[in-house]
GUDOMAR-434019 format. One record per residue: residue number from 0; residue in three letters; x, y, z of N, C-alpha, C, O in turn. Coordinates in nm, 3 decimals, decimal comma, always signed. Example, Ala and Ser with C-alpha at 12.3 -4.5 7.8 and 13.67 -1.06 7.14 Angstrom:
2
+-----+------+---------+---------+---------+---------+---------+---------+---------+---------+---------+---------+---------+---------+
| pos | code |     npx |     npy |     npz |    capx |    capy |    capz |     cpx |     cpy |     cpz |     opx |     opy |     opz |
+-----+------+---------+---------+---------+---------+---------+---------+---------+---------+---------+---------+---------+---------+
|   0 |  ala |  +1,319 |  -0,569 |  +0,780 |  +1,230 |  -0,450 |  +0,780 |  +1,320 |  -0,330 |  +0,780 |  +1,424 |  -0,332 |  +0,846 |
|   1 |  ser |  +1,285 |  -0,225 |  +0,708 |  +1,367 |  -0,106 |  +0,714 |  +1,290 |  +0,003 |  +0,787 |  +1,341 |  +0,114 |  +0,804 |
+-----+------+---------+---------+---------+---------+---------+---------+---------+---------+---------+---------+---------+---------+
***
This chain:
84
+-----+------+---------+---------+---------+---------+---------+---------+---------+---------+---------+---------+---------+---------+
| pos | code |     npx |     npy |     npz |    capx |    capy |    capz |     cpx |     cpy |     cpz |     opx |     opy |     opz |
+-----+------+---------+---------+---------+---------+---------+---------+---------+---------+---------+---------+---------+---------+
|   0 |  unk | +10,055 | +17,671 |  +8,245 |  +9,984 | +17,612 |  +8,135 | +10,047 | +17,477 |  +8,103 | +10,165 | +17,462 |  +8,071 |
|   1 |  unk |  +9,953 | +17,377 |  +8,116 |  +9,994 | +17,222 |  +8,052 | +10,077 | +17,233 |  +7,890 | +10,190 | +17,196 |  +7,861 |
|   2 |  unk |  +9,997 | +17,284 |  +7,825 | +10,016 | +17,241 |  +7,706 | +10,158 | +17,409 |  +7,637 | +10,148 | +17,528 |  +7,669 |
|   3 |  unk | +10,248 | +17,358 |  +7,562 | +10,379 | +17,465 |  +7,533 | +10,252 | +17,525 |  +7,426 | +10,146 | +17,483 |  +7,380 |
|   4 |  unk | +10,343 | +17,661 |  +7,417 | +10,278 | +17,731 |  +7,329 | +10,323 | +17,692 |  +7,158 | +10,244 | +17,736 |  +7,074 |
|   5 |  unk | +10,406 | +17,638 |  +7,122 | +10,399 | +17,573 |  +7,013 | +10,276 | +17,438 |  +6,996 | +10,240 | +17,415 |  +6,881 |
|   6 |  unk | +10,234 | +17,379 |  +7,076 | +10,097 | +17,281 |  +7,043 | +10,025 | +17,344 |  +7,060 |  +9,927 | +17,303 |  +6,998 |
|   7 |  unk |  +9,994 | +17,462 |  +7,127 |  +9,861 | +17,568 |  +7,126 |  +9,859 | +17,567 |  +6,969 |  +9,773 | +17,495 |  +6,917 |
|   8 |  unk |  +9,937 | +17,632 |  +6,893 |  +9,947 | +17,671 |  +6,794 |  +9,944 | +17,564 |  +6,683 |  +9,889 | +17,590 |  +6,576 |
|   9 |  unk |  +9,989 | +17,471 |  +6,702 |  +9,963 | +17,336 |  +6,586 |  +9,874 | +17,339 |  +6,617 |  +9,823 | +17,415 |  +6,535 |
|  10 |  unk |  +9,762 | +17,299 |  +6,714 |  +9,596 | +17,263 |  +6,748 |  +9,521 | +17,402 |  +6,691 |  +9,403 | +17,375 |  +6,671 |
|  11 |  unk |  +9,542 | +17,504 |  +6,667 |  +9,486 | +17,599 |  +6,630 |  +9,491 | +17,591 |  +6,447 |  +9,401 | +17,613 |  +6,366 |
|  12 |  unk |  +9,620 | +17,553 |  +6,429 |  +9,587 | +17,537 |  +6,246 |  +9,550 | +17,408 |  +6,248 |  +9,485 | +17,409 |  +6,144 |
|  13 |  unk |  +9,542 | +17,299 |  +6,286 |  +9,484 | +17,216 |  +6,277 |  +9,316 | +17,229 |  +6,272 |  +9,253 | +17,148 |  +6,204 |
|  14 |  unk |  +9,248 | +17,331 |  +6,346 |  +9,116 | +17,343 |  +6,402 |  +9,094 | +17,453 |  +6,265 |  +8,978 | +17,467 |  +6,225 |
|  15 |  unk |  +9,176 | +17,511 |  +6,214 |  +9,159 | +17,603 |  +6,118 |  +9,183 | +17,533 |  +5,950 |  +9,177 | +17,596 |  +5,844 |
|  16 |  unk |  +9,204 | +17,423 |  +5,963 |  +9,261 | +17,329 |  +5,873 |  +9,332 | +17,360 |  +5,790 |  +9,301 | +17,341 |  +5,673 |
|  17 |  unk |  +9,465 | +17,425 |  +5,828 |  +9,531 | +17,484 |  +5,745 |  +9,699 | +17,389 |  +5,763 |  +9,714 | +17,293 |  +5,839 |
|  18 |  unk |  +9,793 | +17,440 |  +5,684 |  +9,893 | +17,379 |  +5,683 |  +9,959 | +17,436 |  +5,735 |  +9,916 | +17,538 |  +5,789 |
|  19 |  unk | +10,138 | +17,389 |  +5,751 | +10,217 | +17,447 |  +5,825 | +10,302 | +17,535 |  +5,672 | +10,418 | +17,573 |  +5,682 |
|  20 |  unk | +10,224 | +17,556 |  +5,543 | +10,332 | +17,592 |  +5,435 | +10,227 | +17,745 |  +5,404 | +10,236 | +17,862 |  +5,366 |
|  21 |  unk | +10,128 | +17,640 |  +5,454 | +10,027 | +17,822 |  +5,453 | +10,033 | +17,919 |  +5,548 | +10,019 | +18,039 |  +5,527 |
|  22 |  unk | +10,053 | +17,870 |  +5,643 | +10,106 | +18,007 |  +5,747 | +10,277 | +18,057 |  +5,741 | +10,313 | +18,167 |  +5,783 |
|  23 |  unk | +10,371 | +17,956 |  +5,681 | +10,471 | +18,013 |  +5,708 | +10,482 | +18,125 |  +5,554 | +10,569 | +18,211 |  +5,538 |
|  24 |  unk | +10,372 | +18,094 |  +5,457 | +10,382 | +18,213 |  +5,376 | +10,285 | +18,335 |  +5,447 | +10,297 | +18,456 |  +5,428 |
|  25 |  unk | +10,190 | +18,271 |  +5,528 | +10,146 | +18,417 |  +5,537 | +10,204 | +18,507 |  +5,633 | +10,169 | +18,624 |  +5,647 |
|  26 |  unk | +10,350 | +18,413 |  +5,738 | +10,398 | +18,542 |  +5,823 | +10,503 | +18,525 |  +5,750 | +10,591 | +18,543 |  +5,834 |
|  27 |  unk | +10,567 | +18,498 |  +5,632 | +10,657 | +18,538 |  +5,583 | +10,794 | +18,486 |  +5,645 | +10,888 | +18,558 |  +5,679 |
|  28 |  unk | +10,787 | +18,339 |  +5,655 | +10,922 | +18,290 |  +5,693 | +10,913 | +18,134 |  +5,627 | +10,813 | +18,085 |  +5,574 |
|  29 |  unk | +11,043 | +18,070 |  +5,645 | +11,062 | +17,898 |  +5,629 | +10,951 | +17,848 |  +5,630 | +10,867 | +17,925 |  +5,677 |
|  30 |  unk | +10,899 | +17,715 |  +5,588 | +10,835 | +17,619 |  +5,651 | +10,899 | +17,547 |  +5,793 | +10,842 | +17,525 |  +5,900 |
|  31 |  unk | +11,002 | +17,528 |  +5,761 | +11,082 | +17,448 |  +5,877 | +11,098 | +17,533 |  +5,941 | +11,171 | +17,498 |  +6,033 |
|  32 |  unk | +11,062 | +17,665 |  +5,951 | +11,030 | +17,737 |  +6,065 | +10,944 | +17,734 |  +6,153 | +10,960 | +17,754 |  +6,273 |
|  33 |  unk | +10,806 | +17,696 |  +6,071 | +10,676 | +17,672 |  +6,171 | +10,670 | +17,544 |  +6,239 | +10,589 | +17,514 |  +6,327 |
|  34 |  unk | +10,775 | +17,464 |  +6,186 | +10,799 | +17,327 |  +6,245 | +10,867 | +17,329 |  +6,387 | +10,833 | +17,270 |  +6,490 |
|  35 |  unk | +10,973 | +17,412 |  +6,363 | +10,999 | +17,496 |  +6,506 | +10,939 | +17,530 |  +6,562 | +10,970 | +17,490 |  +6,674 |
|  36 |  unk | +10,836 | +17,602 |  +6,568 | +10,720 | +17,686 |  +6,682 | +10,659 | +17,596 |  +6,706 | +10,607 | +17,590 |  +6,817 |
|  37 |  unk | +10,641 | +17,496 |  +6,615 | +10,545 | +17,385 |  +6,713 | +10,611 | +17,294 |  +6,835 | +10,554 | +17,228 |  +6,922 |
|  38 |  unk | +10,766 | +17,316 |  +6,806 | +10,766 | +17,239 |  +6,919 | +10,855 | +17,340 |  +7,037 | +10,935 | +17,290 |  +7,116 |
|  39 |  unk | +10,831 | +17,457 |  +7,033 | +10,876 | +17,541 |  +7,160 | +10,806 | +17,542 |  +7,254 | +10,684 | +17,530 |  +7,243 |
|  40 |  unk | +10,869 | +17,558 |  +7,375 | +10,766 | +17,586 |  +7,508 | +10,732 | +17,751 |  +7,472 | +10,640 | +17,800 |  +7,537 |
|  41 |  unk | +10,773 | +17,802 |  +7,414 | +10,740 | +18,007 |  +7,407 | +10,756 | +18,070 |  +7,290 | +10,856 | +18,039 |  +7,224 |
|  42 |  unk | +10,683 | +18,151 |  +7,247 | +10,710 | +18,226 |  +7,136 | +10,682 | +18,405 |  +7,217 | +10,623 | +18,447 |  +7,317 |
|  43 |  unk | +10,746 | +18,454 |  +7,127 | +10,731 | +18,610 |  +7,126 | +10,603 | +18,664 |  +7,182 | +10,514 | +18,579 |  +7,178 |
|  44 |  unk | +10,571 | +18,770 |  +7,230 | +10,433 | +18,801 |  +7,205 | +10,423 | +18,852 |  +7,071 | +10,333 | +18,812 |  +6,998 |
|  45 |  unk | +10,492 | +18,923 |  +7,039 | +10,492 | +18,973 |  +6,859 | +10,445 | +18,856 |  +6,739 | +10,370 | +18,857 |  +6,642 |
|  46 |  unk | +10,517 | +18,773 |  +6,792 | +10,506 | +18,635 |  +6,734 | +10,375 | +18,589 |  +6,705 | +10,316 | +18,582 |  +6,597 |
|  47 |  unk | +10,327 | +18,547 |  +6,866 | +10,199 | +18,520 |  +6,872 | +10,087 | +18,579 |  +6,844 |  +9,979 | +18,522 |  +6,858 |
|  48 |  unk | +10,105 | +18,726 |  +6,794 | +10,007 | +18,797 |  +6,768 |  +9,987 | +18,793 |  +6,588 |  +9,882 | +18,795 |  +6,525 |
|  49 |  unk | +10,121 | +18,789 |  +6,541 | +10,126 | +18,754 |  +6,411 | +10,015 | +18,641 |  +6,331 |  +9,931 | +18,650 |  +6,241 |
|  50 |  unk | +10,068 | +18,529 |  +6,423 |  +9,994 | +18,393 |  +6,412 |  +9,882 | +18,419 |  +6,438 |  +9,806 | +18,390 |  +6,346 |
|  51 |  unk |  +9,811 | +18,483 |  +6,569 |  +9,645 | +18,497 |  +6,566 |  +9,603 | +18,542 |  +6,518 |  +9,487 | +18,502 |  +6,524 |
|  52 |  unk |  +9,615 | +18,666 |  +6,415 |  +9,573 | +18,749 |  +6,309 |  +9,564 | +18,648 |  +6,187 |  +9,452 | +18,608 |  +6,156 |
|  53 |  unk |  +9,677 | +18,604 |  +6,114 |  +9,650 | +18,505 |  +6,018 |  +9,553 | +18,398 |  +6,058 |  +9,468 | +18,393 |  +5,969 |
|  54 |  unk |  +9,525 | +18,307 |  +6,158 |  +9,441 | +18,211 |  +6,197 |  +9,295 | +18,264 |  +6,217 |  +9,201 | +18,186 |  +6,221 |
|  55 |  unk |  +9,281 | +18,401 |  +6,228 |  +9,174 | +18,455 |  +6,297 |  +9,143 | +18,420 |  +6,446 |  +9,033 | +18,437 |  +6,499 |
|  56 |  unk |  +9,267 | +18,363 |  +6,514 |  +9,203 | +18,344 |  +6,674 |  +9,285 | +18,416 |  +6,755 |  +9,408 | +18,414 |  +6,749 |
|  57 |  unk |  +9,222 | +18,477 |  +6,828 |  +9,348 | +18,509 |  +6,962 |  +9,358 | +18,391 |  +7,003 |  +9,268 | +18,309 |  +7,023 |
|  58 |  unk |  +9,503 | +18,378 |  +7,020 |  +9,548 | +18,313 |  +7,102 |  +9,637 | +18,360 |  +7,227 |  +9,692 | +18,281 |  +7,304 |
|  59 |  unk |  +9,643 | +18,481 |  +7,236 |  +9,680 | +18,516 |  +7,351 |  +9,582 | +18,491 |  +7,460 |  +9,613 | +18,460 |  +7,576 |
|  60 |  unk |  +9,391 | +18,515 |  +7,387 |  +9,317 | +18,511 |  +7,487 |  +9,266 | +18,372 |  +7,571 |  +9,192 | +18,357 |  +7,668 |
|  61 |  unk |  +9,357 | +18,261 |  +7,467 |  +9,316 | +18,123 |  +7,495 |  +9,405 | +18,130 |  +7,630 |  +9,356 | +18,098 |  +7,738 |
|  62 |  unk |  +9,541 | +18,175 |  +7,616 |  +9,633 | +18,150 |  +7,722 |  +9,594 | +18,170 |  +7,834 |  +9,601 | +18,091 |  +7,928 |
|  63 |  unk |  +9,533 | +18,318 |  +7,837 |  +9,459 | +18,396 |  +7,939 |  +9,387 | +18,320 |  +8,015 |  +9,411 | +18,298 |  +8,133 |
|  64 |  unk |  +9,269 | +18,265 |  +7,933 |  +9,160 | +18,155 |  +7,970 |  +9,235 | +18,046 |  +8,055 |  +9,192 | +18,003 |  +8,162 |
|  65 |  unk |  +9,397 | +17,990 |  +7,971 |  +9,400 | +17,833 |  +8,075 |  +9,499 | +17,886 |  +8,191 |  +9,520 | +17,808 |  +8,284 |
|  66 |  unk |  +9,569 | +18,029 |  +8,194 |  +9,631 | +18,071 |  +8,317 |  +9,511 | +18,109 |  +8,428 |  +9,505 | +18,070 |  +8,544 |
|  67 |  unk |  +9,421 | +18,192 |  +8,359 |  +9,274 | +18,152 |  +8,456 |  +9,296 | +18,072 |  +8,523 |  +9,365 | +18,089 |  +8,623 |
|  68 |  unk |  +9,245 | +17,962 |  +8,490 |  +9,159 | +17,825 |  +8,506 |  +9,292 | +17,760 |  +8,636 |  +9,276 | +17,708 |  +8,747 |
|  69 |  unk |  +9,416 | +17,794 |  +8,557 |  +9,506 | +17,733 |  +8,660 |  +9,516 | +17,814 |  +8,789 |  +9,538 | +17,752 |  +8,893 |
|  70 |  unk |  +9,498 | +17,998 |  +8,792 |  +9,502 | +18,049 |  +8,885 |  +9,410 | +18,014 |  +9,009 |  +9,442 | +18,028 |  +9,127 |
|  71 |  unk |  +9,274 | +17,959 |  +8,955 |  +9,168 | +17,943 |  +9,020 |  +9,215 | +17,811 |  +9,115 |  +9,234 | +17,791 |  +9,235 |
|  72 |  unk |  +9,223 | +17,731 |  +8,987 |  +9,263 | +17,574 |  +9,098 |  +9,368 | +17,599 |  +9,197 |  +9,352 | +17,536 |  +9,302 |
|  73 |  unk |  +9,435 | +17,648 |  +9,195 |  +9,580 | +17,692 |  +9,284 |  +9,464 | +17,773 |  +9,406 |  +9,452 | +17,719 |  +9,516 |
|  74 |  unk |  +9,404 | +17,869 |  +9,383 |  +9,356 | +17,895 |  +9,488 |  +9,249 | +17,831 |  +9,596 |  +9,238 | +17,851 |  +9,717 |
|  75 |  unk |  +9,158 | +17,729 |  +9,489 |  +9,099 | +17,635 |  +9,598 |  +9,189 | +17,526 |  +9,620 |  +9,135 | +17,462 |  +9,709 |
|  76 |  unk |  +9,268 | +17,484 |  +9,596 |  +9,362 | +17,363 |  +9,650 |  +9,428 | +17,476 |  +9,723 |  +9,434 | +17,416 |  +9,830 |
|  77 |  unk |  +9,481 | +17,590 |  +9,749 |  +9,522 | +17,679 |  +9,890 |  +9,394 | +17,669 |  +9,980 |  +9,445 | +17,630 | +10,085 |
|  78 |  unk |  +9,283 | +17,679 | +10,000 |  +9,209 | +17,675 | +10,040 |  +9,116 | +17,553 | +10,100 |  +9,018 | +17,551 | +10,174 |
|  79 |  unk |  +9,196 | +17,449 | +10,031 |  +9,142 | +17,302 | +10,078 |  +9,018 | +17,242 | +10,008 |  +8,970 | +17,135 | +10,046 |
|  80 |  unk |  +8,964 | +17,318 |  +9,901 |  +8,897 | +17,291 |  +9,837 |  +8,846 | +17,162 |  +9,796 |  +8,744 | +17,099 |  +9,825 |
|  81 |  unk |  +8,993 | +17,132 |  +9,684 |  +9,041 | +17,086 |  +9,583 |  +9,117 | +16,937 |  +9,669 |  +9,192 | +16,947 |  +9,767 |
|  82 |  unk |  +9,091 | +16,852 |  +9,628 |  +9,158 | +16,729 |  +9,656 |  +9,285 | +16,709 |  +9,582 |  +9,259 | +16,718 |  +9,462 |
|  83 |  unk |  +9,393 | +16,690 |  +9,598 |  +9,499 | +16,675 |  +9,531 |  +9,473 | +16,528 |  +9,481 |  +9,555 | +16,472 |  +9,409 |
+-----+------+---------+---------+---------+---------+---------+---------+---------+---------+---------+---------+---------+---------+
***
């Protein structure tokens, strides 16, 4: 996946227009905590499930979707498909 899973997650409250003071009350930690997750390459799965429940999105299933998308290209660029 291009993008770390902390900017998944800023682009998701951003798209939800919410703040970073409203989610860190609704999972119950710092603010300067969620400031952290935005800029990690990984969070928990526990973690991340926390966060998609409050946002209302999976975001596990977004991941799913762009490990897809990358599995696919990997296999037609094996295949010669795909132009590098």
């Amino acid at each position: 996946m291009n993008e770390d899973i902390g900017e998944l997650i800023r682009l998701a409250m951003e798209e939800a227009e919410r703040k970073p003071q409203w989610l860190a009350r609704k999972i119950d930690c710092d603010r300067s905590n969620i400031y952290d997750i935005f800029r990690r390459k990984d969070v928990s799965v526990e973690m991340l499930c926390r966060i998609s429940k409050v946002l209302k999105k999976n975001l596990l299933k977004d991941i799913s979707l762009h490990l897809d998308e990358e599995i696919a290209d990997e296999k037609c660029k094996a295949s010669g498909k795909l132009d590098d």
